[in-house]
N, C-alpha and C positions, 0 to 999 in steps of 0.2 A: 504494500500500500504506500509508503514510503518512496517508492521508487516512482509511482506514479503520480503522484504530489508532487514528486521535484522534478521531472520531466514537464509536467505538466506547468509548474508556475513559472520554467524555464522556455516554453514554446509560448505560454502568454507574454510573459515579457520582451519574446522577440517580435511577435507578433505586435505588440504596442510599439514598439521601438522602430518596427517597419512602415507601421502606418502615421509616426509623427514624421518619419522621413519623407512620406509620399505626399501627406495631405498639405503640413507646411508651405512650404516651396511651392505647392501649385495654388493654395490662397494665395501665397506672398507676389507670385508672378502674375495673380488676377488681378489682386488690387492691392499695392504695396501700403497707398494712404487708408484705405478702410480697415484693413490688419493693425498698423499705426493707431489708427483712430480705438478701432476696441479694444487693443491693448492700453494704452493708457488713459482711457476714459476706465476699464474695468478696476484695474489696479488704483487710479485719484482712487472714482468710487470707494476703494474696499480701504484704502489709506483713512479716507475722509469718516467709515462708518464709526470709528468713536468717540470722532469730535462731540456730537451733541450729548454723549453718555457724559464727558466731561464738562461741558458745557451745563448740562442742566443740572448736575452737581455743584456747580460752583452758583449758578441761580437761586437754588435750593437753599445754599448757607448763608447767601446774599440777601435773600426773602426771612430767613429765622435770624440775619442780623436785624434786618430791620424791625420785624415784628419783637426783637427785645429793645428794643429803642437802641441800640448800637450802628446804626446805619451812618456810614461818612462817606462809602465812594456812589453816588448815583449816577454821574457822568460813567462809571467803571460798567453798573449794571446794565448800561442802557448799551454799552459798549459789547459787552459780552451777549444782549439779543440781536444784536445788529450782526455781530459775527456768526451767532447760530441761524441766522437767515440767508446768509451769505453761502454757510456751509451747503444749506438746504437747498439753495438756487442750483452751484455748484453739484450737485450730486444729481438732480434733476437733469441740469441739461447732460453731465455725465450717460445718464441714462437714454434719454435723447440721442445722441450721440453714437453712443454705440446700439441703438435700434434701427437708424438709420445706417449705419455703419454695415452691419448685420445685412441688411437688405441688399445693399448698392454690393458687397460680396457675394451673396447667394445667386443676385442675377447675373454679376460678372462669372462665379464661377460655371453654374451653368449653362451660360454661351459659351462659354469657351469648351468646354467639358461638349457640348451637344456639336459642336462645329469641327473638333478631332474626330466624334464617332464618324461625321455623314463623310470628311474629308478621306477616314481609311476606308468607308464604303463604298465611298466612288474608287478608288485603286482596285479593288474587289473587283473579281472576273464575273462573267455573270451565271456561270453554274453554281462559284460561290453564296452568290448571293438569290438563288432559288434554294437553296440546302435551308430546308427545317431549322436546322440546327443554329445557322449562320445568323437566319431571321429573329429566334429568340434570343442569340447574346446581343446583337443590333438594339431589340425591345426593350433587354432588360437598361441596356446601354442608356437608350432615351429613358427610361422614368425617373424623373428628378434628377437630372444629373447635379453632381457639383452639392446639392445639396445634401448628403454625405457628410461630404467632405466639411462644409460650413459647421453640420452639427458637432461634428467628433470635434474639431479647432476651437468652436464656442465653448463646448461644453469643459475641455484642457484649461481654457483661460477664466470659464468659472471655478473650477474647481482651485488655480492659483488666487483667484483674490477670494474666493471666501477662508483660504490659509491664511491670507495675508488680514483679514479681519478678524480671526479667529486669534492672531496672533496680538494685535492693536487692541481688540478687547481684552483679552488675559495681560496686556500693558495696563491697560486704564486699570483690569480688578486689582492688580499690585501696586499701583499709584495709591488707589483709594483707603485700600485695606491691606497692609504689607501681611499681615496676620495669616492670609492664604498663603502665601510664600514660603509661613513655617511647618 
């Protein structure tokens, strides 16, 4: 069982290894600025997600200074909503951004992706392309193409910024509370 376990997590692993190879490079040669665009719109994003954790923290002790009558920065408080709007704009258009981004990639890649298949079709002799067989890789060829490829890229660059929030938030719990830490 052991031996099939480590064969096995050794053929997924190259198997993932093959397909970041493949799919990268043919996003990055569709559309270098939309790749650009969702990468670091994804990553701001996931930078920026625990700005307002800190932010409404410091609101929080700002609102129980005041409520004890110890309040002396109000230009400070007003400072610190104005940034947590900012941030909030900021994360928005982020998202914007890379939806749009998203899109103008999936159409590029599947033109380009559907414009190889019909160009090796035409090369194609024409018994070739009466063969059964030839017709369905052609079919499978056209359904969605390129879209694939978009999800599996999407889905790598989510999976890096929700680390990278995941990592930003457990900063902010150790800011807050060094207590978790011990």
């Amino acid at each position: 069982m052991r031996l099939h376990e480590e064969l096995t997590s050794r053929l997924g692993r190259r198997a993932f290894m093959e397909t970041v190879r493949y799919a990268f490079p043919r996003a990055w040669s569709a559309g270098p600025k939309y790749c650009t665009a969702l990468a670091s719109c994804g990553i701001l994003a996931a930078v920026l997600a625990p700005v307002p954790v800190v932010i409404v923290g410091i609101l929080v002790n700002t609102i129980k200074e005041a409520l004890d009558g110890n309040m002396r920065d109000i230009p400070g408080f007003i400072q610190w909503i104005a940034l947590a709007g900012v941030a909030g704009l900021v994360v928005v258009a982020c998202t914007s951004l890379m939806r749009y981004g998203r899109l103008r990639l999936g159409d590029e890649l599947s033109w380009r992706t559907q414009r190889e298949v019909l160009e090796h079709a035409a090369r194609l002799d024409l018994a070739t392309l009466e063969d059964r067989t030839t017709q369905d890789i052609l079919e499978r060829a056209n359904q969605e193409p390129g879209k694939k490829i978009l999800r599996f890229a999407d889905g790598l660059l989510r999976v890096v910024s929700s680390a990278v929030q995941v990592v930003g938030l457990a900063g902010v719990l150790l800011w807050i509370d060094p207590f978790w830490s011990s």
